[in-house]
LUMMAR-158176 format. One record per residue: x negated, y negated, z of N, C-alpha, C in turn; residue in three letters. Coordinates in steps of 0.05 Angstrom, whole numbers, padded with zeros to 5 digits, always signed. Atoms other than C-alpha are relative to their C-alpha. Layout:
XYZXYZXYZala;...
This chain:
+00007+00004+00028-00062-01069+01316+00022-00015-00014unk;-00013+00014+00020-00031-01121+01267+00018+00023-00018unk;-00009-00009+00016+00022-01092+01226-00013+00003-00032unk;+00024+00009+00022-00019-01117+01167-00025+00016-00003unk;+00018-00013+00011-00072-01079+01184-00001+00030-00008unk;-00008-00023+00015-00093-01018+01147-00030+00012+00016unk;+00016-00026-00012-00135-00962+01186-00015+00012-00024unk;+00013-00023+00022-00162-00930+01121-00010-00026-00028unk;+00009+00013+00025-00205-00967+01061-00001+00015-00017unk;+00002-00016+00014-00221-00955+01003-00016+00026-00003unk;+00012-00021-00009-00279-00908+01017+00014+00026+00012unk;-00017-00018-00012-00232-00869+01053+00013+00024-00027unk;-00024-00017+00018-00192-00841+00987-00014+00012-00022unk;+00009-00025+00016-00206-00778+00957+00010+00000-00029unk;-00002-00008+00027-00165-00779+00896+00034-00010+00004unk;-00023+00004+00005-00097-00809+00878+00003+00004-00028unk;-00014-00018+00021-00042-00793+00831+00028-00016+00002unk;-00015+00023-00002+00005-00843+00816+00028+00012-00018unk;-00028-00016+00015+00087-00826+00792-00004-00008-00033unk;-00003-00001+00029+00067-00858+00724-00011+00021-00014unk;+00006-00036+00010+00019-00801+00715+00008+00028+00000unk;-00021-00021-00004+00057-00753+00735+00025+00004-00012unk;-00030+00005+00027+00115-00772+00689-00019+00011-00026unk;+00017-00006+00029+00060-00776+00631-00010+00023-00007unk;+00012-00022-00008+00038-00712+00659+00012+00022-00003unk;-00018-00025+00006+00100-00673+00650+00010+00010+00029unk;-00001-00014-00023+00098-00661+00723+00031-00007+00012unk;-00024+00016+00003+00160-00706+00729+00012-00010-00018unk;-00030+00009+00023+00221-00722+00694+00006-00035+00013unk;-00015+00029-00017+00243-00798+00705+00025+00003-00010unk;-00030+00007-00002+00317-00801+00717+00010-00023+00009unk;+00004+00020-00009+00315-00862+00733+00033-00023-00002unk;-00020+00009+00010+00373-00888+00683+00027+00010+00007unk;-00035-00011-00003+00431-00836+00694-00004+00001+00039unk;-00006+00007-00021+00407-00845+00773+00003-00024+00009unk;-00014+00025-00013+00431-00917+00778+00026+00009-00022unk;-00030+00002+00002+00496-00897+00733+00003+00017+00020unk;-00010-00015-00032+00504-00845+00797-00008-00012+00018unk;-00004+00009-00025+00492-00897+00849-00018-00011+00014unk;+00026+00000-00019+00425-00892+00869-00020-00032-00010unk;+00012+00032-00002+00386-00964+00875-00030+00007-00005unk;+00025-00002+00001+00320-00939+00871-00016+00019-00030unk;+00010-00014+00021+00269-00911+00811+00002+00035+00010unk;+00004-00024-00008+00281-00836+00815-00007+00015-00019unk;+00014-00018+00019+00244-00772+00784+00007+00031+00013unk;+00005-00021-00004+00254-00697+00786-00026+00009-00008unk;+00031-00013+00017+00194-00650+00783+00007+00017-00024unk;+00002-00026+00031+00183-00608+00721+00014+00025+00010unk;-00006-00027-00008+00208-00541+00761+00032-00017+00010unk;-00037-00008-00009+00278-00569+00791+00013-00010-00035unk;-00028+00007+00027+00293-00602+00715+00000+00032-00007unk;-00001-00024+00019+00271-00535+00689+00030+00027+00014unk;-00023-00017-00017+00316-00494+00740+00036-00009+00005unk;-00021-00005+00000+00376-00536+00747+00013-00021-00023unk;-00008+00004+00034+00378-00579+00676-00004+00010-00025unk;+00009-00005+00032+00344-00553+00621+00027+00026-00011unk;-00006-00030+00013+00383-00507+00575-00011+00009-00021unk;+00015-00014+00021+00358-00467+00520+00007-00019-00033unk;-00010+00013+00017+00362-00503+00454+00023+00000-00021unk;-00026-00008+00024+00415-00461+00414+00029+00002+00026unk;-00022+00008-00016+00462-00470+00479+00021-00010-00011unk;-00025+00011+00002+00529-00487+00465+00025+00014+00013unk;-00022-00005-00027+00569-00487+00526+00011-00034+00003unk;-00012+00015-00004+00611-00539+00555-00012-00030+00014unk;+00018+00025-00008+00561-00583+00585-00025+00001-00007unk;+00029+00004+00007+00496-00616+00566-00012-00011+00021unk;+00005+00009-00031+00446-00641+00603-00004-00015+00011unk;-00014+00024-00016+00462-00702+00613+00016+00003+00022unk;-00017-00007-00017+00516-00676+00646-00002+00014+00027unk;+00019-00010-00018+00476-00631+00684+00002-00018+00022unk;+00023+00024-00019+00431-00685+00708+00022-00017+00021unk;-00021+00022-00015+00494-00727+00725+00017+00017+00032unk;-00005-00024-00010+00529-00669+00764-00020-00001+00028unk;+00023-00006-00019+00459-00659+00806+00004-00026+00011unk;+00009+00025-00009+00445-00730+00818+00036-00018+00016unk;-00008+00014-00013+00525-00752+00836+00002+00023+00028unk;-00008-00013-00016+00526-00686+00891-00031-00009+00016unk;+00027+00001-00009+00452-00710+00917+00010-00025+00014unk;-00002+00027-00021+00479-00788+00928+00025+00007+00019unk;-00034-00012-00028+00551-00761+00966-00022+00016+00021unk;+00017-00006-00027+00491-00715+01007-00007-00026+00021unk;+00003+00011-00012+00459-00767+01023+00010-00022+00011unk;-00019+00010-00009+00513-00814+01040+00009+00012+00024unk;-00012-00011-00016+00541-00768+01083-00024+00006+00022unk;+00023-00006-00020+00475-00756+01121-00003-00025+00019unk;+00002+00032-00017+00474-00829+01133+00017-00002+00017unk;-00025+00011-00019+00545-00836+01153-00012+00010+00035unk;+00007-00019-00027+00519-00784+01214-00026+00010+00015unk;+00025+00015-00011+00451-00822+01229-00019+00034-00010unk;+00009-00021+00004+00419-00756+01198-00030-00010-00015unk;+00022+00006-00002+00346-00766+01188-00012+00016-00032unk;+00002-00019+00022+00337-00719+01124+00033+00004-00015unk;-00020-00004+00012+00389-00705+01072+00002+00033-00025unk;-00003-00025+00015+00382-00624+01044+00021+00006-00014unk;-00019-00012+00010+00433-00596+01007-00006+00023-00027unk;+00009-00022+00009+00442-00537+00959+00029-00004-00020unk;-00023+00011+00023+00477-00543+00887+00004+00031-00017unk;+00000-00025+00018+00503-00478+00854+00004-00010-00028unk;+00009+00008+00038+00476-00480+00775+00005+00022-00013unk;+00003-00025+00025+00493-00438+00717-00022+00008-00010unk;+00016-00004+00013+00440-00402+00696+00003+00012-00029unk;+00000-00005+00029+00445-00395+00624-00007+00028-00006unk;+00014-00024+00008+00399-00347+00608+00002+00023+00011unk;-00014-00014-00011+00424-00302+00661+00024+00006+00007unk;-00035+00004-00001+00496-00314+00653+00007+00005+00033unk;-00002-00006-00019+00493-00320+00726+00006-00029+00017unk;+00012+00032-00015+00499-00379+00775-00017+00009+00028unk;+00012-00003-00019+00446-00387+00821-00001-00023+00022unk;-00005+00018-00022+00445-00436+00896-00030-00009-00010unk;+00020+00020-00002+00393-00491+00879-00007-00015+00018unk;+00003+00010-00021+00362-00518+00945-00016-00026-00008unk;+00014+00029+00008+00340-00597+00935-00004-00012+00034unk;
């Protein structure tokens, strides 16, 4: 088979769901901007559940970081992951970010 060709038409597709809807949707966050000042070359998005878990804070917050900072924080320990995955031909890039949880004055291990 041609590289070119495509095994599946249109007939084939049940139902797509495209990242702009899913942004519009709430389902996703686009980070798009503070992940090229951390490094990353490509359009990126969190879902609605990791901003909520390891950016959002409550709105009368006033602690030492916002969440910009956050975001920044998450996103430069995500590109050093995956850097380091690369360096050691590693096929996946996991890692696990401990976050303050605010609201539980606790920190909890965030698995990305």
């Amino acid at each position: 088979m041609d590289s070119g060709d495509n095994i599946f038409s249109e007939d084939d597709l049940i139902h797509s769901y495209t990242r702009a809807q899913a942004i519009a949707d709430g389902e996703l966050v686009d980070v798009t901007g503070s992940a090229i000042d951390a490094g990353f070359r490509y359009h990126t998005a969190l879902t609605n559940a990791a901003w909520e878990t390891a950016i959002a804070l409550p709105k009368d917050y006033e602690g030492p970081l916002d969440e910009i900072q956050r975001l920044m924080a998450l996103l430069k320990a995500a590109y050093n992951g995956i850097h380091r995955a690369a360096e050691k031909k590693y096929d996946t890039a996991p890692f696990a970010l401990e976050v303050y949880n605010v609201e539980r004055k606790a920190n909890d291990i965030v698995s990305l």
